[in-house]
C-alpha positions in Angstrom: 204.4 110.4 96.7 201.2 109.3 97.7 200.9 106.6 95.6 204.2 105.1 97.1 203.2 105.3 100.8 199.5 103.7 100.1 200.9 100.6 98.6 203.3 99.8 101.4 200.5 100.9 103.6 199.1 97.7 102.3 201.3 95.8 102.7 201.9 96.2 106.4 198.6 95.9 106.9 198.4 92.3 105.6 201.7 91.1 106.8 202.2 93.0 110.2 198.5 93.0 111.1 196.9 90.1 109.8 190.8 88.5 112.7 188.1 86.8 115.6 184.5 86.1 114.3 185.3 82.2 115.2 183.6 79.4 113.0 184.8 81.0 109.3 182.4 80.1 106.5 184.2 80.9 104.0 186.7 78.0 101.8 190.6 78.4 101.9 190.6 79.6 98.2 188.4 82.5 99.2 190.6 83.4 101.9 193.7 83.4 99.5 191.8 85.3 96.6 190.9 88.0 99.2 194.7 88.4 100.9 195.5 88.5 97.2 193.0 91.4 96.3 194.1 93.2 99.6 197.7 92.9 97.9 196.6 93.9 94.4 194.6 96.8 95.1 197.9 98.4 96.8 200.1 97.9 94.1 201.4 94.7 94.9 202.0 91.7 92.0 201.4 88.2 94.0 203.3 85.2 92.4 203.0 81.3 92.9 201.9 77.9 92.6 198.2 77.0 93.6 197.8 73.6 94.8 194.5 72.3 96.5 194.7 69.0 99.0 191.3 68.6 99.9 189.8 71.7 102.1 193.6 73.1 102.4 195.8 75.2 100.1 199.4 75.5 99.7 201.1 78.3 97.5 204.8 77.0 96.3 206.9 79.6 94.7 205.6 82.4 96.3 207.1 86.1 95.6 205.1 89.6 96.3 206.6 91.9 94.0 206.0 96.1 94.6 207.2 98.0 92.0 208.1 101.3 93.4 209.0 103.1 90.5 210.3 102.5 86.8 213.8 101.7 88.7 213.0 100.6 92.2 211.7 97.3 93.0 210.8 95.5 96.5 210.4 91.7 96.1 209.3 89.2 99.1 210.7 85.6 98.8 208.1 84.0 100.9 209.3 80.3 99.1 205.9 78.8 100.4 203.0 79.4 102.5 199.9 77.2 103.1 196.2 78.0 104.5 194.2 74.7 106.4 191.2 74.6 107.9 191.0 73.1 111.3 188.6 71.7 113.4 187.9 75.1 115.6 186.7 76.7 112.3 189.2 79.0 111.8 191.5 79.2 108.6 195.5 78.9 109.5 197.9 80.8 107.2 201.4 79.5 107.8 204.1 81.8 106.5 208.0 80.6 107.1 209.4 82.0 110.2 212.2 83.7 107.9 211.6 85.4 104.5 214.3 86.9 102.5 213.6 90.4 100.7 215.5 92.3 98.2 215.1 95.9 97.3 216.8 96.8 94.2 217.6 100.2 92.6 218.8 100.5 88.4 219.5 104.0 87.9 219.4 105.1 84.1 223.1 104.0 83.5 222.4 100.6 84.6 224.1 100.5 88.1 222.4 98.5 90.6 222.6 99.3 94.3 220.6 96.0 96.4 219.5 95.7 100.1 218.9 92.3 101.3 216.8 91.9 103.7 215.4 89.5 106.7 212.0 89.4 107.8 211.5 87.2 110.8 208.5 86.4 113.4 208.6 84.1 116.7 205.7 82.4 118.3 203.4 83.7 115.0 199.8 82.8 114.8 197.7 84.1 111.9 194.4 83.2 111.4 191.1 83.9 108.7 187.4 83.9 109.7 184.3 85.3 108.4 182.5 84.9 105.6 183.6 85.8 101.1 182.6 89.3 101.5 183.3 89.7 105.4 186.7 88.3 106.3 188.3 88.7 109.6 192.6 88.3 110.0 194.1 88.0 113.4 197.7 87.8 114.0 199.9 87.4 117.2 203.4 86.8 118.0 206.0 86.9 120.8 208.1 89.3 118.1 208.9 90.3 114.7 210.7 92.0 112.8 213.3 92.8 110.1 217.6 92.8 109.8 219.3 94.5 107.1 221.5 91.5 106.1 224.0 93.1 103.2 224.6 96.1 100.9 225.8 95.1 97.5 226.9 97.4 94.9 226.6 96.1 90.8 226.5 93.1 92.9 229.2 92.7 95.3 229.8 94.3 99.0 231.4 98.0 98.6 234.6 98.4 100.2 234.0 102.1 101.9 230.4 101.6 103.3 228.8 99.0 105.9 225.6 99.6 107.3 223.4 97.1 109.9 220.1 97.7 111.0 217.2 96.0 113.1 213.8 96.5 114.0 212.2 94.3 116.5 208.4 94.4 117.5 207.7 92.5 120.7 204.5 91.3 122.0 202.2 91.8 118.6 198.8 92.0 118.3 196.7 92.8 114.9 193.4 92.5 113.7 192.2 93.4 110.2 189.0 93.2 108.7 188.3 93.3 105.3 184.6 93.8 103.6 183.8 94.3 99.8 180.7 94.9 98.0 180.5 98.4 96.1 183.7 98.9 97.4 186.0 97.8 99.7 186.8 98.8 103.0 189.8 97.4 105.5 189.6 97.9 109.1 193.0 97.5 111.2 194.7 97.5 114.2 198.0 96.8 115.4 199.2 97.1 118.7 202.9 96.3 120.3 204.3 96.4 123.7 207.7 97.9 122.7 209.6 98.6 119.7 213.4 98.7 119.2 215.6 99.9 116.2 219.0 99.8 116.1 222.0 99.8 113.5 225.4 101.9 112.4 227.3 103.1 109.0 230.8 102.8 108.7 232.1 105.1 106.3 236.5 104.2 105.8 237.3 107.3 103.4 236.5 109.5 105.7 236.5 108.0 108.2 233.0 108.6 110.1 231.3 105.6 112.0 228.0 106.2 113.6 225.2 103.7 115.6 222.5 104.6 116.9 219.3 103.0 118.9 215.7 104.4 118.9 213.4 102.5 121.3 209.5 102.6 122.1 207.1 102.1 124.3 203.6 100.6 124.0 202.4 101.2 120.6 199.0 101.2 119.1 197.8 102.2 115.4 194.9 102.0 113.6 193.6 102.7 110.3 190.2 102.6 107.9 190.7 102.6 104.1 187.8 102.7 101.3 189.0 101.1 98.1 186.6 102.0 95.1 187.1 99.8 91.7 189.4 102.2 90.6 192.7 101.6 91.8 194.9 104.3 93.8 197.9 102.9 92.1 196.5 103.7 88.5 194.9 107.8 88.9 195.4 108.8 91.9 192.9 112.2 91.7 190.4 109.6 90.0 190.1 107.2 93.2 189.5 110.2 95.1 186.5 111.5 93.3 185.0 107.6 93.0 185.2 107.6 96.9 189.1 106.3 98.1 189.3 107.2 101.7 191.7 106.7 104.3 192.5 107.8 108.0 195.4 106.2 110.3 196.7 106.9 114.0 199.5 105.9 115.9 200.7 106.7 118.9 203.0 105.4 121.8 203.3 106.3 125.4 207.6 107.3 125.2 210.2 106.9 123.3 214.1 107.4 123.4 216.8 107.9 120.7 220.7 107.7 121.4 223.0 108.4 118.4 226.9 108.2 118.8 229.5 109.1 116.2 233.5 108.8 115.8 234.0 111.6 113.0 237.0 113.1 112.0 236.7 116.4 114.1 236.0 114.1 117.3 233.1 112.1 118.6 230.0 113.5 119.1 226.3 112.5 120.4 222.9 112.8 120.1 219.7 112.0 122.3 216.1 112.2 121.9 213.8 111.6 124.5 209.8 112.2 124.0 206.5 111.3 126.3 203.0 110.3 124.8 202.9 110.7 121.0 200.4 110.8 118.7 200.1 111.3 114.6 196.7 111.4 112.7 196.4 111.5 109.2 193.5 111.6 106.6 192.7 111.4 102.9 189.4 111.9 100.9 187.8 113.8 98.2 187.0 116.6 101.0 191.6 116.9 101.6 194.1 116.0 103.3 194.7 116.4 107.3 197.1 115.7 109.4 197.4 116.2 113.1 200.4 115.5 115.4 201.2 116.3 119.3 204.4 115.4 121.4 204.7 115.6 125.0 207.2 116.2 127.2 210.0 116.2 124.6 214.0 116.5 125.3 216.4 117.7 122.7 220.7 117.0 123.7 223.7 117.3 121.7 226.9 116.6 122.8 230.7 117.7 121.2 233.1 117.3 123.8 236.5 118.2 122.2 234.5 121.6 121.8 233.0 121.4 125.2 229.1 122.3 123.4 226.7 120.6 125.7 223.2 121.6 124.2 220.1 120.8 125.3 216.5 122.1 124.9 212.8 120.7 126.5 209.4 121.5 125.9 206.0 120.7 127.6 204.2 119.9 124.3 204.0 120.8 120.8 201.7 120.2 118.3 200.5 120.8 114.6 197.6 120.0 112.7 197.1 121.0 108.6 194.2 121.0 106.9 193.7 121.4 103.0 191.8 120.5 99.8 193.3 118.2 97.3 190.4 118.1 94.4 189.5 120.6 92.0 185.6 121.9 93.0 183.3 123.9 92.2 183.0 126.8 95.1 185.4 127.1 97.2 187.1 124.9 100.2 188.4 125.9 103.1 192.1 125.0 104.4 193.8 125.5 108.1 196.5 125.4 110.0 197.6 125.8 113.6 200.6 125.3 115.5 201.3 125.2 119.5 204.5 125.0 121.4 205.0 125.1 125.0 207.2 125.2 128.2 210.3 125.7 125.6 213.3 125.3 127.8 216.9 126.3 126.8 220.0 125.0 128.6 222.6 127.5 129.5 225.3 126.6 127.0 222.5 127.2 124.2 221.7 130.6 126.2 225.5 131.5 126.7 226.0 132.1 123.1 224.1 135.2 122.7 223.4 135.9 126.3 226.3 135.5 128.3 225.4 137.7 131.0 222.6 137.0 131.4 220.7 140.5 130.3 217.2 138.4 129.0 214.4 137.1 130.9 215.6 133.4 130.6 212.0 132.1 131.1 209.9 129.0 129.1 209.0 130.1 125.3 205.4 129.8 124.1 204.0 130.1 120.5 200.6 129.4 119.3 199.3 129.7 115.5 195.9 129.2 113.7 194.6 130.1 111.1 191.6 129.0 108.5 190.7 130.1 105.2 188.8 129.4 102.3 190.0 129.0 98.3 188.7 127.6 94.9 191.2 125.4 93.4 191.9 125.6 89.7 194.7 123.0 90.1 194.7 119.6 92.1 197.2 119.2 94.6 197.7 115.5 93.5 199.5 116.5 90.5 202.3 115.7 89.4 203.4 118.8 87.9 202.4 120.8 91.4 204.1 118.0 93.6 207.4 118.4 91.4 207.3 122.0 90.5 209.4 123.7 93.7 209.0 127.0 92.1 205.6 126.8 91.5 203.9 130.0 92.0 201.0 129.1 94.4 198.4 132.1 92.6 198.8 129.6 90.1 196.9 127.1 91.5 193.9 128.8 93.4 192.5 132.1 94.3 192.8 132.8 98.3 189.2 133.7 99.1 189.5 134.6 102.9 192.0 134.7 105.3 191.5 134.6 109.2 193.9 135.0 111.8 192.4 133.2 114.9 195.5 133.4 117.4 198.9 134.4 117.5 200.7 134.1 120.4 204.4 134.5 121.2 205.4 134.7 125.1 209.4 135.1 125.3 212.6 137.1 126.1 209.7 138.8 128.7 207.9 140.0 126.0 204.3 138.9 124.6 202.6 139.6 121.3 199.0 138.4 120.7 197.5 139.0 117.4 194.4 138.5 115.3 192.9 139.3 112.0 189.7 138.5 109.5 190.5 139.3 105.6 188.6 138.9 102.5 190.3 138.9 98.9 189.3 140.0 95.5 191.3 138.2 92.9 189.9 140.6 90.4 192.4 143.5 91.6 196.4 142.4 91.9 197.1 146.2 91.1 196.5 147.7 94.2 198.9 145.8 96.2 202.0 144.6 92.7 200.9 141.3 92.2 198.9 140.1 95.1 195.1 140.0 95.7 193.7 143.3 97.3 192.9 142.2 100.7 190.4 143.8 103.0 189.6 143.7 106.9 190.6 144.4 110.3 193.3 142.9 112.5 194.7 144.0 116.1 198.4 143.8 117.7 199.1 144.1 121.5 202.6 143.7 122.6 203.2 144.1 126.0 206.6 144.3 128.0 208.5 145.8 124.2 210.4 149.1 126.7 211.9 146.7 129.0 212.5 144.0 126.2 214.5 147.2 124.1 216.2 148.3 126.9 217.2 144.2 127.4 218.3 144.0 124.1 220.0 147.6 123.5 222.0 146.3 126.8 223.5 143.3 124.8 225.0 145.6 122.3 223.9 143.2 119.6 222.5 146.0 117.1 224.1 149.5 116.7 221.5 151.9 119.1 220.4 153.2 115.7 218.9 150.1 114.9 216.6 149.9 118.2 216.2 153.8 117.9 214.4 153.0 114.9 212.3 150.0 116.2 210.8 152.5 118.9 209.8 155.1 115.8 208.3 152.1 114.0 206.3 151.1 117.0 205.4 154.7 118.1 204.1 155.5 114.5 201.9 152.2 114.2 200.9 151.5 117.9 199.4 153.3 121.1 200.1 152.6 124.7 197.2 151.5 126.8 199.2 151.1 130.0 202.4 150.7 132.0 204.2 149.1 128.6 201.6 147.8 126.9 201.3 149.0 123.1 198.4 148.2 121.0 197.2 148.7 117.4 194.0 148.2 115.3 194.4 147.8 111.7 192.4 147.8 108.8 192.8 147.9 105.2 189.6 149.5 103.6 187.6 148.6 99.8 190.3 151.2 98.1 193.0 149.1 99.4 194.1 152.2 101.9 195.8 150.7 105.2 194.7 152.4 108.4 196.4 151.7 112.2 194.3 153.7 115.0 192.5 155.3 112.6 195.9 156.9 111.3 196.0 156.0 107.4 199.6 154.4 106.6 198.8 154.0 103.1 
């Protein structure tokens, strides 16, 4: 998995963000030796012809070949491509303004499913600068882009399935610098004034056709990657603990999404509509992070022969994750937090379990973080972990400590805040069948729960023994501390006994 997204990380970076020291000292070879090694080091193969005329290079034949997997290729026809050094200083790379790519898939029967594909670029500039060990790419162009050209099936066009698809970047600038010595490091940025997607299936046996159209606004990303001699593309876990390091952002200021389909139960439609957008992500020895945030975000779906009409809006939400990846000794710490806001329902959506309208019908908050710490006896990057779906996760580490820092839920007129601090010993799974014997403290406060009961016992949705019961539960594990506010303090002590308000439950 990671190995797969690296190497086309790569690749983007050379071809849709390739600098600006001016006056380059270094020759055309060196600048085509380093675009190579850029290529290489991401799991790319680079083919061609090398001819020299003077101070200039040309490359005939060229193909860039990514091996995905034992039955996946990607291969770039580039045909030809040239570097020249003119009289500004600067190195010229001159790619056609159209290159043809194929992805092909062999499963282990021998069928061959093929996508061919058409990168194109208007107005492109590309030039190299710097010096052998320090080079500088710059890259602009009016637009670029890609078109899904034809599906073929063991070779020819299928009869039941049509697909098209587009993506078009408009008003592109990139810069990428690349430095090597101990190790290499590559520097980018990309930045776009829009982006557009668009394309459709058409699916006769069923029959279903669908298009749809995703659009952006004012993009920016950036990323820093540290390449140690051993290649990610080789040992993974290996590049890691030699140094391999790599964080990336991107981010745009809105974006829409509009998806329309003719299916056999009647059309239907989709739209997605989101403000500033942001995702961070980052790799090293020390984990993996991630870190995400939409704004402003609108959710609509549309049946009419049913006459649904759903829609939902928030103010913001955002995640972040934080974990180890390397086996170490001592422990690591991991975290993880969540925060949604200003969570809007429309009323169809409310209608179907509220249709009187008995519930508060106000904006939904929850908020979530937590941070720990564990000792790893298994890496993450493994195979065997990153495949095994039942993997049982005591398996691969011992939970050290465990810490609640907020929990908050505001909804239905009801809020519960919560927060807890836990240590574990991994000596006694006895206690608790199984588990790790925790032991700390943690507190509950719920506040509006009578009116929310007498809310939801008013919607007849659970038989009044059900709620009857919810009250007993709360009663026996909480204590009012004013007009409908219940709190609790738990603990669960060295023996493993569980105590709330100093009341043993267990």
């Amino acid at each position: 998995m990671y190995n797969k997204f690296f190497r086309l990380f790569y690749f983007n970076c050379v071809f849709a963000v390739l600098p600006l020291m001016a006056h380059a000292e270094l020759s055309t070879r060196e600048a085509w030796e380093n675009t190579k090694r850029i290529l290489e080091t991401g799991g790319y193969q680079v083919f061609g012809e090398e001819v020299s005329l003077g101070s200039d290079l040309s490359i005939r034949d060229a193909k860039i070949v990514l091996e995905v997997d034992e039955q996946t290729d990607i291969i770039f026809d580039v045909e030809s491509l040239s570097l020249n050094k003119k009289i500004d200083g600067f190195i010229y790379l001159s790619l056609p303004q159209e290159i043809n790519v194929q992805y092909i898939n062999e499963d282990d029967f021998g069928y061959k499913t093929q996508a061919n594909i058409l990168i194109r670029a208007r107005d492109l500039e590309l030039k190299v600068s710097g010096q052998p060990k320090k080079i500088l790419y710059e890259m602009t162009a009016s637009s670029a882009g890609f078109a899904l050209v034809e599906l073929l099936d063991n070779g020819v066009p299928s009869t039941d399935f049509t697909a098209t698809m587009e993506l078009v970047l408009a008003d592109i600038k990139s810069v990428i610098k690349s430095t090597s010595d101990e190790a290499n490091e590559i520097k980018s940025m990309l930045s776009a004034s829009g982006a557009s997607i668009k394309g459709g299936v058409n699916l006769l046996s069923i029959p279903l056709e669908l298009s749809f159209q995703y659009v952006m606004d004012q993009l920016k990303s950036s990323s820093v990657s540290n390449e140690p001699e051993v290649p990610i593309d080789e040992d993974f876990e290996l590049a890691l603990e030699k140094g391999f390091s790599s964080t990336s952002n991107f981010s745009f200021d809105k974006s829409e999404l509009v998806l329309n389909a003719n299916a056999p139960g009647g059309p239907l439609s989709l739209s997605f509509s989101s403000g500033p957008a942001s995702l961070t992500n980052a790799i090293s020895e020390a984990g993996l992070i991630i870190q995400s945030d939409n704004q402003k975000t609108v959710l609509n779906f549309k049946v009419p022969s049913n006459g649904w009409d759903f829609e939902l809006d928030f103010e913001e939400f955002g995640a972040a994750v934080n974990i180890p990846l390397l086996v170490k000794t001592g422990e690591q710490e991991f975290g993880m937090s969540i925060k949604l806001s200003g969570l809007n329902l429309s009323d169809t959506i409310w209608n179907f379990f509220d249709a009187d309208n008995i519930m508060l019908n106000q904006p939904a908050t929850l908020e979530f973080d937590i941070e720990g710490s564990t000792v790893l006896v298994e890496g993450l990057t493994s195979e065997a972990i990153i495949g095994n779906q039942n993997l049982n996760p005591l398996e691969i580490g011992q939970i050290l400590s465990f810490k609640l820092n907020d929990f908050l839920l505001d909804a239905f007129g009801v809020t519960v805040e919560a927060n807890g601090d836990f240590e574990f010993d991994n000596e006694d799974f006895q206690t608790f069948d199984g588990i790790p014997r925790p032991m700390g403290k943690g507190s509950l406060k719920i506040q509006g729960s009578n009116a929310f009961m007498e809310r939801l016992e008013g919607m007849q949705l659970f038989p009044s023994e059900t709620i009857m019961g919810a009250r007993m539960m709360l009663a026996l594990l909480m204590r009012v501390e004013d007009d409908d506010t219940l709190i609790s303090e738990f603990e669960i002590d060295e023996k493993g006994k569980i105590y709330a308000n100093g009341q043993r439950l267990r």
